[in-house]
ROSE-4610 file (N, C-alpha, C; in Angstrom, 1 decimal, always signed):
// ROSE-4610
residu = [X/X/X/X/X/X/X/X/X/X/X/X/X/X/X/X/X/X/X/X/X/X/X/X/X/X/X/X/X/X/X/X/X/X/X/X/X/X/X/X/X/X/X/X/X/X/X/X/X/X/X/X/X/X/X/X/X/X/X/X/X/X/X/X/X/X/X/X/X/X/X/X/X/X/X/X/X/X/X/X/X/X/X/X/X/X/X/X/X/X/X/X/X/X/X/X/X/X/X/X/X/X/X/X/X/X/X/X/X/X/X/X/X/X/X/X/X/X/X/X/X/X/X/X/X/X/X/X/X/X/X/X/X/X/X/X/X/X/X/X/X/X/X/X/X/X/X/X/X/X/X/X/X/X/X/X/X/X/X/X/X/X/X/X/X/X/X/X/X/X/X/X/X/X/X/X/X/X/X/X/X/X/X/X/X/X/X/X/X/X/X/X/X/X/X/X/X/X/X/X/X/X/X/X/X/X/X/X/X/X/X/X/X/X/X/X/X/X/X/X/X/X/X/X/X/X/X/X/X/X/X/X/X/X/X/X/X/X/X/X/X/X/X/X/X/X/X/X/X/X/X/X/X/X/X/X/X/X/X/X/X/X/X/X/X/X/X/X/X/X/X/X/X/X/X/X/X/X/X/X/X/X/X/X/X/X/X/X/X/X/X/X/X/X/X/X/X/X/X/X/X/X/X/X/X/X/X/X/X/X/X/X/X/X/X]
num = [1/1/1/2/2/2/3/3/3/4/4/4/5/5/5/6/6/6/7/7/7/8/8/8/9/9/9/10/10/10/11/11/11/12/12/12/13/13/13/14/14/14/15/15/15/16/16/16/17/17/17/18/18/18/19/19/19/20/20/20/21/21/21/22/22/22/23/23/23/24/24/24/25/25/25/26/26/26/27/27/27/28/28/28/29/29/29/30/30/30/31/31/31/32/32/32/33/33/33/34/34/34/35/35/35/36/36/36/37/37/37/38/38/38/39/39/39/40/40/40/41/41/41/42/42/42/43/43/43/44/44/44/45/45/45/46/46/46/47/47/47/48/48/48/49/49/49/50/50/50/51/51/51/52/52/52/53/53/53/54/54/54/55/55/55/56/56/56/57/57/57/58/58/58/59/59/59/60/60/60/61/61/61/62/62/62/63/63/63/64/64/64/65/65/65/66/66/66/67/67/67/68/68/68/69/69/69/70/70/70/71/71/71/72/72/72/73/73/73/74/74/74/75/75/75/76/76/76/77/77/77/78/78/78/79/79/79/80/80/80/81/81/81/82/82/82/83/83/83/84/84/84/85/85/85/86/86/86/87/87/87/88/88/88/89/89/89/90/90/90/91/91/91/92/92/92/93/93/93/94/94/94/95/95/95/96/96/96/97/97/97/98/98/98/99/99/99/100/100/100/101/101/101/102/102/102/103/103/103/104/104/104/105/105/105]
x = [-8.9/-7.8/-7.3/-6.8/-6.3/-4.8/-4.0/-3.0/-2.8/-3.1/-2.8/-1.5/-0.6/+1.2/+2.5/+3.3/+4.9/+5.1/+6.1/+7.2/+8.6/+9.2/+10.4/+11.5/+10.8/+11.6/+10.5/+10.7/+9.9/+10.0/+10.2/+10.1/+9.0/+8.7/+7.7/+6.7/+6.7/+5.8/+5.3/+6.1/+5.3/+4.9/+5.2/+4.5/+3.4/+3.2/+2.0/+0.6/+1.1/+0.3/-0.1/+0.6/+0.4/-0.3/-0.3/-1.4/-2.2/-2.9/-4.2/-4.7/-3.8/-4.4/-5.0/-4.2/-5.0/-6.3/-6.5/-7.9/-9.0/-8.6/-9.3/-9.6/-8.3/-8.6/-7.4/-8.0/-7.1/-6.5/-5.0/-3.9/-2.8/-2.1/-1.4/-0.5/+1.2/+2.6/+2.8/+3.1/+3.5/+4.9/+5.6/+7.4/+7.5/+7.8/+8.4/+9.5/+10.1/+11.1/+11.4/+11.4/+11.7/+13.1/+13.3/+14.5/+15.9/+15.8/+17.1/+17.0/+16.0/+16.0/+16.4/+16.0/+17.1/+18.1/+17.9/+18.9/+19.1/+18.3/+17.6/+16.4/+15.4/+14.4/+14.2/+13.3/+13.5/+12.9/+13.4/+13.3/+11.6/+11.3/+9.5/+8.8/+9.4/+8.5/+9.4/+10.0/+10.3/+10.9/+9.9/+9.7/+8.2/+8.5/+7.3/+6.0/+4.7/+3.7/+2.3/+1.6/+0.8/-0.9/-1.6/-2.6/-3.7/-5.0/-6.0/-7.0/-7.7/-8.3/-9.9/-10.4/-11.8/-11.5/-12.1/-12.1/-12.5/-13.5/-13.9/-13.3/-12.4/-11.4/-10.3/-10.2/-8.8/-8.5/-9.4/-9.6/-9.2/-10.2/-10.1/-8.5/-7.9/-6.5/-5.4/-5.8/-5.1/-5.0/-6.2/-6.2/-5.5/-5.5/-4.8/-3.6/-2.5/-1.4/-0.9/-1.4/-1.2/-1.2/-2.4/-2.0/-1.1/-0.6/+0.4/+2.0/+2.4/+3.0/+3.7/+1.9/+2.1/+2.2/+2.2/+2.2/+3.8/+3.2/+4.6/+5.2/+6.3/+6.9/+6.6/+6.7/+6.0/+4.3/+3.2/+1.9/+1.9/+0.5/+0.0/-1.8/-2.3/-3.5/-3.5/-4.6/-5.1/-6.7/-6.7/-7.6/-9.2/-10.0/-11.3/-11.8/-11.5/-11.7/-10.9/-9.5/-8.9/-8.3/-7.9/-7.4/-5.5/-5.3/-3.6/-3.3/-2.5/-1.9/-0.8/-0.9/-0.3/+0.6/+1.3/+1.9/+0.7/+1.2/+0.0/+0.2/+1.4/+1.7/+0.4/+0.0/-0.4/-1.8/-2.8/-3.9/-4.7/-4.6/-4.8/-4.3/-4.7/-4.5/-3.4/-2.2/-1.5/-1.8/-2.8/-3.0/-4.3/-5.3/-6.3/-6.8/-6.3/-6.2/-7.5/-8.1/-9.2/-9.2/-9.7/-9.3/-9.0/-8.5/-7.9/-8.5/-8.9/-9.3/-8.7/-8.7/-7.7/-7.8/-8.1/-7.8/-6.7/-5.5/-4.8/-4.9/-5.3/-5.8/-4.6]
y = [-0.6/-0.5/+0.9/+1.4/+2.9/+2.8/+3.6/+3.7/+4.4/+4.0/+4.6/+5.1/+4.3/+4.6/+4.2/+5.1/+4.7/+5.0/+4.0/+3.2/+3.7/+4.0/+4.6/+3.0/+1.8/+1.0/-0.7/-1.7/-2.7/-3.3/-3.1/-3.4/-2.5/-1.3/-0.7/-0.6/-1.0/-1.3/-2.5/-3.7/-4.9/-4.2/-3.8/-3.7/-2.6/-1.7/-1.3/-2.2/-3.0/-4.1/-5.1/-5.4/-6.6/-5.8/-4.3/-3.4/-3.4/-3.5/-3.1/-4.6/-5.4/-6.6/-7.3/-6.7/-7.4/-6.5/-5.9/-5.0/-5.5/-5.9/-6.7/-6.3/-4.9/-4.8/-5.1/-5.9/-6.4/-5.4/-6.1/-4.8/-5.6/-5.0/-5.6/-4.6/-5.1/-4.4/-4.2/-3.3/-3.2/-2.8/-2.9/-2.5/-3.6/-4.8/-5.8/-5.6/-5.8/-6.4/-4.9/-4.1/-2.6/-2.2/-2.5/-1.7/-2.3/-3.1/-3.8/-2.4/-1.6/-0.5/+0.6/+0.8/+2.1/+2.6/+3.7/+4.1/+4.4/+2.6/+2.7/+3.4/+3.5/+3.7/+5.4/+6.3/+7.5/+6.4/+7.0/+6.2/+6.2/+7.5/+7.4/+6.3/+5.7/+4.9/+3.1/+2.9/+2.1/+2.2/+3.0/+2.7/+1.7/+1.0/-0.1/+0.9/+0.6/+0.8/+0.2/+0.3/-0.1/+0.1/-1.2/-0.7/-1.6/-0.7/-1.3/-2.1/-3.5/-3.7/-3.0/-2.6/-1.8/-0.3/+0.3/+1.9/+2.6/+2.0/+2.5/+2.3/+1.3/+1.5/+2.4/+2.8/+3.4/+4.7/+5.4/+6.6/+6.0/+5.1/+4.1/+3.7/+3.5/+2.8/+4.2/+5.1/+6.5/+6.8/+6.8/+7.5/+6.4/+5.4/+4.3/+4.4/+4.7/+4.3/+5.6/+6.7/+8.3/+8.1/+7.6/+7.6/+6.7/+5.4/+5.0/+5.4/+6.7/+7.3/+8.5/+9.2/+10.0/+9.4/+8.3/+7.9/+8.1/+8.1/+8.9/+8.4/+7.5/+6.6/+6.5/+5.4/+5.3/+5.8/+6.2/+6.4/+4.8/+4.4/+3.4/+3.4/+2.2/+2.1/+1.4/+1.4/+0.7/-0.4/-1.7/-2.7/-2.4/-1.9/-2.1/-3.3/-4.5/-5.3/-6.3/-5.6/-6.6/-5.3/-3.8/-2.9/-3.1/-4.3/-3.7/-3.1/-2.2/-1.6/-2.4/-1.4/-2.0/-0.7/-1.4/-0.1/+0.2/+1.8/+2.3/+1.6/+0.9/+0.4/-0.5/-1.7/-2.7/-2.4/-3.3/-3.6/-4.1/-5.3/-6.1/-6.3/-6.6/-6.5/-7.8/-7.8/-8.6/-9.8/-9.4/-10.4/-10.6/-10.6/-11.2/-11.6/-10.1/-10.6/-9.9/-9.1/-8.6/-7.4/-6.7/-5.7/-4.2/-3.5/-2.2/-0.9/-0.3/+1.1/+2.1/+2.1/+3.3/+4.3/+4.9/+6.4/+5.8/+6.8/+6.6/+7.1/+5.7/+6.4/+6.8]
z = [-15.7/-14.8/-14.7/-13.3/-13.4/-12.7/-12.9/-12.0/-10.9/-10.4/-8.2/-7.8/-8.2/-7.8/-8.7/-8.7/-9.1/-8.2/-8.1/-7.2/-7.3/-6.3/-6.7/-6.9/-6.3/-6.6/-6.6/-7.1/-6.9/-5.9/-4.7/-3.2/-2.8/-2.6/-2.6/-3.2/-4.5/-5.5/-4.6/-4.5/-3.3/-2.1/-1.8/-0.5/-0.4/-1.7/-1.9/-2.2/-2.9/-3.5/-2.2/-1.6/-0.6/+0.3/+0.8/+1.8/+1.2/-0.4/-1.0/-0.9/-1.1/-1.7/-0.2/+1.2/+2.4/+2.7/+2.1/+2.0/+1.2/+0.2/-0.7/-2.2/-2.4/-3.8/-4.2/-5.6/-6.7/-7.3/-7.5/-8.1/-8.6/-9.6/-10.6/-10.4/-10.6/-10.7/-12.5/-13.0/-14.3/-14.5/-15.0/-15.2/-14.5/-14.3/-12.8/-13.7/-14.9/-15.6/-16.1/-16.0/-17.1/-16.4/-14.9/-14.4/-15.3/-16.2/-16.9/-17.8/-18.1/-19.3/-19.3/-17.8/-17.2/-18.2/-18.6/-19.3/-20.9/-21.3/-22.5/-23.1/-22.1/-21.9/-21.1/-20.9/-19.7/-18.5/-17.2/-16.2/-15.7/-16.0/-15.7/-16.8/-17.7/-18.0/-17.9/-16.5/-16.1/-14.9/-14.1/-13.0/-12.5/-11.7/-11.1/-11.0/-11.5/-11.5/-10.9/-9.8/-9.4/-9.9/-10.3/-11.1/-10.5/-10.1/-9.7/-10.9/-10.7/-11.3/-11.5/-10.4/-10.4/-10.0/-11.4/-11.5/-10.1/-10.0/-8.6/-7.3/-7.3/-6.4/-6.2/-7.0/-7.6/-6.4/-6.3/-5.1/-3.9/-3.4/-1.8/-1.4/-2.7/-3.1/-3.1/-3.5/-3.2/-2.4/-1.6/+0.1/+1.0/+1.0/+1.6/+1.7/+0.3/+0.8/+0.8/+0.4/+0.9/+2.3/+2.8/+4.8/+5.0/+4.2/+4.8/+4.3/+3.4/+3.9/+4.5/+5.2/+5.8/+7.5/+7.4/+9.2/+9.6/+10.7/+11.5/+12.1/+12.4/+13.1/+14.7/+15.3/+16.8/+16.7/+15.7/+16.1/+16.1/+17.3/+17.6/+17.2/+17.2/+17.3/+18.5/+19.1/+20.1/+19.6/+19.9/+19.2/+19.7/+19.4/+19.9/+20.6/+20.2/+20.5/+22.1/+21.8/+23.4/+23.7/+23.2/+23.7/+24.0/+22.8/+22.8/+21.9/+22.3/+21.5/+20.8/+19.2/+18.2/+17.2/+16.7/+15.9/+14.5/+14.3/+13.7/+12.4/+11.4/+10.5/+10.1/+11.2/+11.3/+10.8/+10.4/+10.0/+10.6/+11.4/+11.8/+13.4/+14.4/+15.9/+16.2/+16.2/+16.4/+17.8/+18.4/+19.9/+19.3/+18.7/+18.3/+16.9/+16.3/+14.6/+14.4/+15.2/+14.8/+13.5/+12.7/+11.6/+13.1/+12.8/+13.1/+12.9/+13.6/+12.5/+11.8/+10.8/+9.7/+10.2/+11.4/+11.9/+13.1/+13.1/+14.4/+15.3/+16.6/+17.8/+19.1]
């Protein structure tokens, strides 16, 4: 297992995990329960942690949610498949559900 991300908060921590996990790599949250420590504890080692199960993912898993957030509000993709446009957030083609391509077009 390696670590990919801290989380500035465990809402981000989910929603890092739920973009990896609709990709298909397995990933586990560590800290869920540490923000009660705050204080007790230094805060970098209870902050939410995101952790891939396959080493070899762990890269694929960096570059992913690095582009998601460096995306820029209002970029769009456009679907290969029916040609609507979609916000660039999206993964998936909201009018067909087809997969999206990770470059913004």
């Amino acid at each position: 297992m390696k670590r990919v991300h801290i989380a500035p908060t465990l809402l981000d921590a989910q929603l890092a995990v739920d973009t990896l996990s609709s990709l298909g790599i397995v990933t586990h949250i560590f800290n869920v329960n540490a923000a009660g420590a705050m204080g007790e504890v230094p805060f970098m080692q209870a902050q939410p942690e995101v952790w891939v199960d396959d080493d070899s993912q762990a890269l694929r898993a960096r570059e992913i949610l690095e582009g998601c957030r460096n995306m820029k509000p209002g970029q769009e993709k456009t679907c290969p498949n029916c040609g609507e446009p979609n916000p660039g957030n999206f993964l998936s083609c909201w009018q067909c559900g087809r997969a999206l391509p990770e470059s913004v077009a």
